[in-house]
Structures are given as structure tokens and as C-alpha cells.
C-alpha positions in Angstrom: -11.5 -9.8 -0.3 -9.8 -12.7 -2.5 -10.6 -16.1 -2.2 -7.3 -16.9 -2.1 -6.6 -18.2 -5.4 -5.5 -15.0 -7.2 -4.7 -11.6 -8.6 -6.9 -8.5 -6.1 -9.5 -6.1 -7.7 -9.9 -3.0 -8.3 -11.2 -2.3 -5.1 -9.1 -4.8 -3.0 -6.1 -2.5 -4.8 -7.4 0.7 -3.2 -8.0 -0.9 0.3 -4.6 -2.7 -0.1 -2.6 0.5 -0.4 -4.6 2.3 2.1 -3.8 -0.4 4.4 -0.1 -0.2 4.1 -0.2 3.7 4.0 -1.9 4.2 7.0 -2.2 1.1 8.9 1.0 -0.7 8.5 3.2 0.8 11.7 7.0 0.7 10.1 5.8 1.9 6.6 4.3 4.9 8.5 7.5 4.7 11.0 9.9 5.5 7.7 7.3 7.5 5.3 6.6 4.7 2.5 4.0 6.0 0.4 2.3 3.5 -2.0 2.1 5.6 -5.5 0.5 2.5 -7.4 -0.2 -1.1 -6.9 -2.0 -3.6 -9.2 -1.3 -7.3 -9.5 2.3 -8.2 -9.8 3.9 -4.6 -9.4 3.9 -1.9 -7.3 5.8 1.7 -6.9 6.2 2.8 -3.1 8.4 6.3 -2.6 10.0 7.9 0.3 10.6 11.4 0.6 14.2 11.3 2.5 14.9 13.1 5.7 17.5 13.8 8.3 16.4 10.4 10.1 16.8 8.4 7.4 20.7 9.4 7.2 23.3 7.1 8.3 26.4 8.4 9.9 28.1 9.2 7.0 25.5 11.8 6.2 23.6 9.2 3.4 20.5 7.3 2.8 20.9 4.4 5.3 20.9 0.6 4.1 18.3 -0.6 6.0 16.0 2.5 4.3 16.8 0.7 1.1 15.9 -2.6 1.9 13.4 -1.8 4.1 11.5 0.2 1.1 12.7 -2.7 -1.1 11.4 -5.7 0.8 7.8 -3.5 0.8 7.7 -3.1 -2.9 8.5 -6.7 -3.5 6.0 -7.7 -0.7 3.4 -5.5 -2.2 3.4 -6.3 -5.7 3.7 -10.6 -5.1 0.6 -9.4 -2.3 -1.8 -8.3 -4.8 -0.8 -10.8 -7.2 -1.7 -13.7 -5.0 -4.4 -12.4 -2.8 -3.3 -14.3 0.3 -0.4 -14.3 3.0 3.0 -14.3 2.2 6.2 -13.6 3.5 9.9 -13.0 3.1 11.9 -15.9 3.0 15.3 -14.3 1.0 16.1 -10.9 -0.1 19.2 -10.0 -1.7 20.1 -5.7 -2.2 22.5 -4.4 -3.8 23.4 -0.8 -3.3 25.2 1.4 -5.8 24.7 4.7 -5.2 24.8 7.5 -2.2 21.1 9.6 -1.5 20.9 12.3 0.7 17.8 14.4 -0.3 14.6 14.2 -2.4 12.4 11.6 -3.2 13.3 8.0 -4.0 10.8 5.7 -5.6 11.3 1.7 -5.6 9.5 -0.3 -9.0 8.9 -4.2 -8.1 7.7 -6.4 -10.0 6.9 -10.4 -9.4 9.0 -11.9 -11.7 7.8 -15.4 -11.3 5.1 -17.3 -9.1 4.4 -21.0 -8.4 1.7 -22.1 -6.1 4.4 -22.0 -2.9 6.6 -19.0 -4.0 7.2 -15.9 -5.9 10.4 -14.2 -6.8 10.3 -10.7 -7.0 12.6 -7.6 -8.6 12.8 -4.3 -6.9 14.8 -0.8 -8.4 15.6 2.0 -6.3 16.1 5.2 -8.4 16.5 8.9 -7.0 15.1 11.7 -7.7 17.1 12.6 -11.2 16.3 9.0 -12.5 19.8 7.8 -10.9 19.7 3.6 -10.3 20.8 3.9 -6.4 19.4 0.3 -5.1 18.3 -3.2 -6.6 17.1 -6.1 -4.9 15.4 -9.8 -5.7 13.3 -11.3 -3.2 11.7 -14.9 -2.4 8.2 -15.0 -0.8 6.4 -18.2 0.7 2.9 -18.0 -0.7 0.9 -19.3 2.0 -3.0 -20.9 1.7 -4.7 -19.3 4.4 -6.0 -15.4 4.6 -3.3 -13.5 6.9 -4.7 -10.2 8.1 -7.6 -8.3 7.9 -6.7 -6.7 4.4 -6.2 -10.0 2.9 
């Protein structure tokens, strides 16, 4: 895979999103599907159903920043090519889903050697901006899993 000092291939991509599609238990527990990942940004949809309803009848919160925090986690993932985590997330949510398909865009806004800040959007199936979110990640120095 990387050496750690950088950006995933081609290849790594493919194995990446396979990874978190069919190997990654609470992306499979809520239905995230990776649509595309390459270094830096990635798009992850979800196609909603009855469980992902809150009491009210909506998309729950914790859908959103679930699906948000994996975007964001992605994208600074194939950018970096080693372990990271979440070390802040922020999400704001503006607008009720109850049905369709929602896709989340991040993108890694900036990177040090130690951390990245990411940017995640949350639009519904007519194009409607229902969810944002910015994220921190600790970029650590060491492999983490068997993907990366």
C-alpha cells in the first residue's frame, strides 16, 4: 500500500473503497456506499430507509454525521495514505429527508504533517443542501489497518 508519506494510487483507491463498502461493519450497518474516492475527496451515498428515521418521521442526526464523518475520513484517508482519526467534527443540519438517496461531497481542505481539516455537504436527492460539516483528523505515522 502507501509508504506512508502520501496521496494512494489508483489501485490503493479501488481496494480503499472496497474496504469500507464491504468490510467496514457500521458503513455496512447504515448502507454507505462509496460512489468515488481519490486523494483529498470523496462522495459516499445512502439510500434512506424506514431505520434511518428518527421519531419525528426524518432522516436522523446521527445518519448525517455518521455519513459525514465517513466522507471526511475517506477523502483526508486517501490523501495521506496512513492512519488517521477524528479528533473534531462540527454538523450543521438545515434541512428534513425522509426518502431517496442522499450523497455527502468532502473534501480535505487543508493538511499539515499532524492534521487535516476537512468539508463535507449533504444534499438530497433534488440537489437540496440538507447537512454540512468540518472535521479535524490526527494524521498519524504508522500504518493502521490492513487497507492502509
Amino acid at each position: 500500500m502507501s509508504d506512508g508519506r502520501g496521496a494512494l494510487n489508483g489501485e490503493q483507491l479501488e481496494r480503499l473503497a472496497r474496504y469500507f463498502d464491504e468490510e467496514v461493519t457500521f458503513s455496512k450497518h447504515i448502507g454507505a456506499k462509496v460512489e468515488e474516492v481519490e486523494p483529498g475527496r470523496s462522495v459516499i451515498s445512502i439510500d434512506v430507509d424506514d431505520v434511518h428515521l428518527n421519531g419525528a418521521g426524518t432522516l436522523h442526526g446521527g445518519v448525517y454525521a455518521s455519513l459525514i464523518d465517513t466522507a471526511m475520513g475517506l477523502s483526508v484517508l486517501a490523501l495521506v495514505g496512513v492512519r488517521t482519526a477524528t479528533i473534531q467534527m462540527n454538523v450543521h443540519f438545515l434541512g428534513p429527508v425522509n426518502e431517496g438517496c442522499i450523497s455527502c461531497q468532502s473534501e480535505v481542505l487543508h493538511r499539515t504533517r499532524r492534521t487535516a481539516t476537512a468539508e463535507a455537504k449533504v444534499h438530497d436527492s433534488e440537489g437540496n443542501l440538507v447537512a454540512l460539516g468540518t472535521g479535524a483528523f490526527r494524521v498519524f505515522e504508522s500504518r493502521g489497518n490492513a487497507i492502509v
